[in-house]
Structures are given as structure tokens and as C-alpha cells.
C-alpha positions in Angstrom: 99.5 99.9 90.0 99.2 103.5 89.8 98.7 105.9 93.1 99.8 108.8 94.6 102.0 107.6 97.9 100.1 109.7 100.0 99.1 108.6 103.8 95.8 106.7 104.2 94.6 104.3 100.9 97.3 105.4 98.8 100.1 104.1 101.0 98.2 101.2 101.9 97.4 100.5 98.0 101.6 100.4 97.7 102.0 98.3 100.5 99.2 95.6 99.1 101.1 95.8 96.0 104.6 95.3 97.3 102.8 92.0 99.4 101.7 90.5 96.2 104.7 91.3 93.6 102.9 93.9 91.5 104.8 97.3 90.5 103.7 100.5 91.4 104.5 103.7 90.3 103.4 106.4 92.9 103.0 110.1 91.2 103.8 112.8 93.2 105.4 116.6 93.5 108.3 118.6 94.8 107.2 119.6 98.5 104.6 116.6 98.9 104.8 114.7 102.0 104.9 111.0 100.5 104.0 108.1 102.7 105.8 105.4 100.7 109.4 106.1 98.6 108.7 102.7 96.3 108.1 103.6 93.0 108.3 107.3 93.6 107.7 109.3 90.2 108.3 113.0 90.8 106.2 115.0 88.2 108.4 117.9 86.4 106.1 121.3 86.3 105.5 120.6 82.9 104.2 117.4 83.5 101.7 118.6 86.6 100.4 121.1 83.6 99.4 118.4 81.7 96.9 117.2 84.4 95.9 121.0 84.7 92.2 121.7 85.8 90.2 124.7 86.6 88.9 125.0 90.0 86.0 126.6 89.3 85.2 123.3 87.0 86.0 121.0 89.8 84.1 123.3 92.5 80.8 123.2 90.2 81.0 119.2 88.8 82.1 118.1 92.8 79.5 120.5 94.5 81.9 121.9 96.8 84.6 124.6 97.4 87.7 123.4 97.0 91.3 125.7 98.3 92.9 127.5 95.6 96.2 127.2 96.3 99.0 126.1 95.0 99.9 122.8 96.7 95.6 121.5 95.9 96.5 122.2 92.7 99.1 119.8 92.5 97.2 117.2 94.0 94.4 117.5 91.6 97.5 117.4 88.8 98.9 114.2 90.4 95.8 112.7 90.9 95.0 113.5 87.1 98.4 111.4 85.9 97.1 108.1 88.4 93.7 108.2 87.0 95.2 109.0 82.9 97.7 105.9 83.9 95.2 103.2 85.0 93.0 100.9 82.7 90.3 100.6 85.9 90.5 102.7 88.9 89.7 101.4 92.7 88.9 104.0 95.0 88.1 104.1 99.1 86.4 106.8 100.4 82.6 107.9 100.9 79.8 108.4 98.3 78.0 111.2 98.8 74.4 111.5 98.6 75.0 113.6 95.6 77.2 110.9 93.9 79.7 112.3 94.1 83.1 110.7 96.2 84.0 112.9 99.1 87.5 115.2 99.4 89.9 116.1 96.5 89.8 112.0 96.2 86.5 112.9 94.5 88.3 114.6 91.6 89.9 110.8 91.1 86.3 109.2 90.8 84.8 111.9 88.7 87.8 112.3 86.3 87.5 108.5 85.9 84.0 108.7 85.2 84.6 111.4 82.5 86.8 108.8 80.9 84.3 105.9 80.8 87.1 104.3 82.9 85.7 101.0 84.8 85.2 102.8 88.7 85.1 101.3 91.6 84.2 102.4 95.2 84.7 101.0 98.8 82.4 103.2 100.9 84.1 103.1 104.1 81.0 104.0 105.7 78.4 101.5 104.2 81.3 98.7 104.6 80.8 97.9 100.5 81.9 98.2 96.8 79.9 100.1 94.4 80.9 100.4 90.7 79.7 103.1 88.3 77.4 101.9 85.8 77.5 105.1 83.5 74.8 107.0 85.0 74.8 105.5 88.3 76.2 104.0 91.6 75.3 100.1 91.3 75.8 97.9 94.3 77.4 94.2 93.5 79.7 91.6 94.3 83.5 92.8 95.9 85.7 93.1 92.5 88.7 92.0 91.1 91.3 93.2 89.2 91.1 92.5 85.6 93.3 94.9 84.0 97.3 95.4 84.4 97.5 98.8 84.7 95.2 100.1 87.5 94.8 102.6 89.9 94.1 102.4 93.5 93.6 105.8 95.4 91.3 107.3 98.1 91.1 108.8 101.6 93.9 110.1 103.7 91.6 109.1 106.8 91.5 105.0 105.9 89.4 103.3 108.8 90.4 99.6 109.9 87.3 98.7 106.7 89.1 100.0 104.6 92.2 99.0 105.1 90.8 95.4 104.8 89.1 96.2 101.4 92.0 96.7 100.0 93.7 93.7 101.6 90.9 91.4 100.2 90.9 93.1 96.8 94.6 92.3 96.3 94.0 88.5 97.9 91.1 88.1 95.7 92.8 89.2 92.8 96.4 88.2 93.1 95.9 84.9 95.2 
């Protein structure tokens, strides 16, 4: 499993994995506050570059504003290297009306969708799964996972539903 080892989904994606035996591989950066030290991959600057992405690119695809600093730019980087990594990529956050998956965790969804990269969504506020059909958001039955290399990343604020969606994901899909 691929993720980022931040606070929120990400940790709690590491900590699913660790439960069932799976290895995971959590991308991060010099000066990032990790949540879980298992798996820890620190990306060299050369590496970051590779996931490199203009803001104004994001801003306009996401329909938002996003910080132009330094440390959002290395999220967006990371984030690049867990989606790049991943055969299928499990998200939980919040679809916006627009389609679009709320917070730099967006970035994740849409860079997945640029890579016609099997998406999934937990909407933490609709208490489901959605999974991009290509052109859409398509409601259906809780997944599983099918490939073995995925990602599993989302929210820093992960509410009690999601924390379970995750849980159930792993159970349904690891026993």
C-alpha cells in the first residue's frame, strides 16, 4: 500500500495495513510532520521534482486557490509518487458538487483520474463509496481491493465514518 503517513486517512490507511500483514510504503519529505514512521520513504529533492506540478494548473482543474508555498508544494509532489505508485487508488474525503474531491487530497483523486487509474471515494459526508466511471461519479456497492499495489489516502480531518470505511475495506478485502 502506498500513502503519505500523514494524520487523518493516511495514518489510519497504515495502521489497517499493518492489522492485516500488507506492506506499506508511506512517501513523504524533509520537515513533514508524519503520523506513522512504518514504511517511511523520504523523497530526495530530485525525486519531489519528478511529481512537480504547476499551481496555476491545479488551482484551475480543482476550482480553487491553493497556497503557494513551498511546504503545499511538496505535498502535491508526495501525493504525486502515492498516486504514480498504486495500481487503484482509495480515497476518503468529500465530493464536491463540482466533482471534484475537497483539500490538496483532491489533487490525489484528480491526478488518478488523469491516469485512467481505477478511483475510489468514501464521502465522509454522504456515509458511501463512489468510483469514477470516466466521466462521472457512480454510486455502487463498498469495494474491494483487487490489485497489489494500491493507494489509500484522504483527509487529515477523518470522522468516526471514515475511519470505519477504511476498517471494512481492509476486512472485506483481506479477511
Amino acid at each position: 500500500m502506498f500513502s503519505g503517513a500523514a494524520s487523518g486517512a493516511e495514518a489510519e490507511f497504515g495502521a489497517a495495513a499493518e492489522r492485516h500483514g500488507i506492506e506499506e510504503v508511506n512517501f513523504t519529505f524533509e520537515g513533514h510532520n508524519d503520523a506513522r514512521s512504518r514504511g517511511i520513504r523520504v523523497l530526495t529533492h530530485a525525486e519531489l521534482a519528478k511529481g512537480d506540478v504547476s499551481l496555476g494548473y491545479v488551482s484551475r482543474l480543482m476550482h480553487r486557490k491553493y497556497p503557494d508555498t513551498p511546504l503545499f508544494k511538496k505535498v502535491l509532489q508526495s501525493i504525486w509518487h502515492q498516486v504514480n505508485s498504486g495500481q487503484e487508488v482509495y480515497v476518503v474525503g468529500r465530493i464536491l458538487e463540482d466533482g471534484t474531491v475537497k483539500g490538496g487530497t483532491g489533487w490525489g483523486a484528480e491526478f488518478a483520474k488523469l491516469c485512467n487509474k481505477p478511483l475510489f471515494v468514501f464521502d465522509q459526508d454522504a456515509g458511501s463509496w463512489s468510483q469514477w466511471n470516466g466521466e462521472a461519479w457512480q454510486s455502487g456497492p463498498a469495494p474491494k481491493i483487487s490489485h497489489p499495489r494500491f493507494t489509500g489516502t484522504g483527509t487529515r480531518f477523518l470522522s468516526d465514518a471514515g475511519k470505519a470505511a477504511i476498517d471494512d475495506l481492509f476486512r472485506r478485502s483481506f479477511g
